[in-house]
C-alpha positions in Angstrom: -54.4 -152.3 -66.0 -52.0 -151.2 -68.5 -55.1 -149.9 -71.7 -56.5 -148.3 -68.4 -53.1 -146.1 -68.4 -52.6 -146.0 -72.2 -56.3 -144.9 -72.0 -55.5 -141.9 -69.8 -52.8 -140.8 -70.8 -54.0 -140.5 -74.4 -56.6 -137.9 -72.8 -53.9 -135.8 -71.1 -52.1 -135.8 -74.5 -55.5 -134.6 -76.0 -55.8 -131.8 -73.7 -52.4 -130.9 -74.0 -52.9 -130.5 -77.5 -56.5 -128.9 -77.2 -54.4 -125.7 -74.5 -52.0 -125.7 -77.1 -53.8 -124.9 -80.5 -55.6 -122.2 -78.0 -52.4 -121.1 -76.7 -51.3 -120.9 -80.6 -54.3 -119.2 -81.8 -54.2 -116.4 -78.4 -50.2 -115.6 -79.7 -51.3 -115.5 -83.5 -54.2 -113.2 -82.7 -52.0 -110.4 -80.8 -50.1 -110.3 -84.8 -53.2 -109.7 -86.4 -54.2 -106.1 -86.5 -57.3 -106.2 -88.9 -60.6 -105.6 -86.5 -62.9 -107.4 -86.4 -61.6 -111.1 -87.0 -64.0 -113.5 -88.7 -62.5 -117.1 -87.8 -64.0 -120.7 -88.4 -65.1 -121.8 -84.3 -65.4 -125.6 -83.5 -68.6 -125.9 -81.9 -68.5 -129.8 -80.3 -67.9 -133.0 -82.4 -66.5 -131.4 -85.6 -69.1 -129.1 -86.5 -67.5 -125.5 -87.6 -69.3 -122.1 -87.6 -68.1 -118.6 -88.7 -68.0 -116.2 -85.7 -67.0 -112.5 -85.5 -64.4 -111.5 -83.2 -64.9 -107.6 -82.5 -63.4 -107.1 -78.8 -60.2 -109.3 -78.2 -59.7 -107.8 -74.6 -60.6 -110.7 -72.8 -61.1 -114.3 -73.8 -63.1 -117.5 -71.8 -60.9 -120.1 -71.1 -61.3 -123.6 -69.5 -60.1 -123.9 -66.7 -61.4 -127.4 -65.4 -64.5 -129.3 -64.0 -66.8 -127.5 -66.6 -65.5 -123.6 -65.4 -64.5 -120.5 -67.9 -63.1 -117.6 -66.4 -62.9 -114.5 -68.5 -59.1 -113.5 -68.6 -56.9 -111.0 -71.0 -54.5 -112.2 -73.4 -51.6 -112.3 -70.9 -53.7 -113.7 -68.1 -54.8 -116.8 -70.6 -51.3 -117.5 -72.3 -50.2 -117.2 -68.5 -52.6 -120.0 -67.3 -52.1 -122.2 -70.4 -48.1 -122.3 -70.3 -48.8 -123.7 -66.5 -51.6 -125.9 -67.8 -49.7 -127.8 -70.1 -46.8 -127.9 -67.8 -49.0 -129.5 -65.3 -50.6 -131.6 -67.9 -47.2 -132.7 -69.7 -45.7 -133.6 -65.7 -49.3 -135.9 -65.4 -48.3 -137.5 -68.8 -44.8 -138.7 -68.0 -46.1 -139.6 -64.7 -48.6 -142.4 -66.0 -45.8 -142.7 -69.0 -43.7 -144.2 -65.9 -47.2 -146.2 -64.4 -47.6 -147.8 -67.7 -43.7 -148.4 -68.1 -43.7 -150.2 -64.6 -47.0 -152.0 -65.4 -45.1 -153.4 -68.5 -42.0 -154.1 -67.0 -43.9 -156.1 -64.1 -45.8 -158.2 -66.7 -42.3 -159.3 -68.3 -41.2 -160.3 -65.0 -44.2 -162.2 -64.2 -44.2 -164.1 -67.8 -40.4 -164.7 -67.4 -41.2 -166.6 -64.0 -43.7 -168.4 -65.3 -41.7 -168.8 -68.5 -39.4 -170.3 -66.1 -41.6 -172.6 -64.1 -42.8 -174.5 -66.9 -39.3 -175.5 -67.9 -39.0 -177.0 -64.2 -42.1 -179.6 -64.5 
């Protein structure tokens, strides 16, 4: 139904947001010139740890069903600008689902809307 839509959707604009702060951070680290970087890391649910960045030559990314491939800098801001161009094209498309959905449920109350004033 239409949550079930809302539902996914919201997930696609949480992982477009999650490649985005990465795709931030990877551009804002190429300014920084200080070796090594000491950054706050979110480790799952919330929970933040200091880690120690020494080597910046390659970086694990994501790239689906539970996989990180080591890339360089390029190779990573590379994948993520076609991740969330995949990711924003999924969006609109279950934007239009859930638009249709809506519009279908209109229709449907109309007519019934309509059938009541007959009896």
């Amino acid at each position: 139904g239409i949550n079930a839509e809302y539902g996914e959707r919201d997930k696609v604009y949480d992982e477009i947001s999650e490649y985005s702060k990465l795709q931030t951070t990877l551009e804002r680290l190429a300014t920084i010139e200080k070796r090594p970087i000491r950054k706050m890391i979110d480790v799952g649910c919330n929970f933040y740890m200091q880690a120690e960045v020494k080597n910046m030559d390659f970086f694990y990314v994501d790239v689906g069903m539970g996989l990180h491939v080591q890339l360089t800098r390029d190779e990573a801001l590379k994948f993520l600008s076609r991740k969330i161009d995949q990711l924003t094209v999924k969006s609109e498309h279950l934007t239009d689902k859930s638009v249709d959905i809506k519009a279908r449920i209109k229709l449907i109350i109309g007519a019934l809307g309509e059938l009541q004033g007959v009896s």
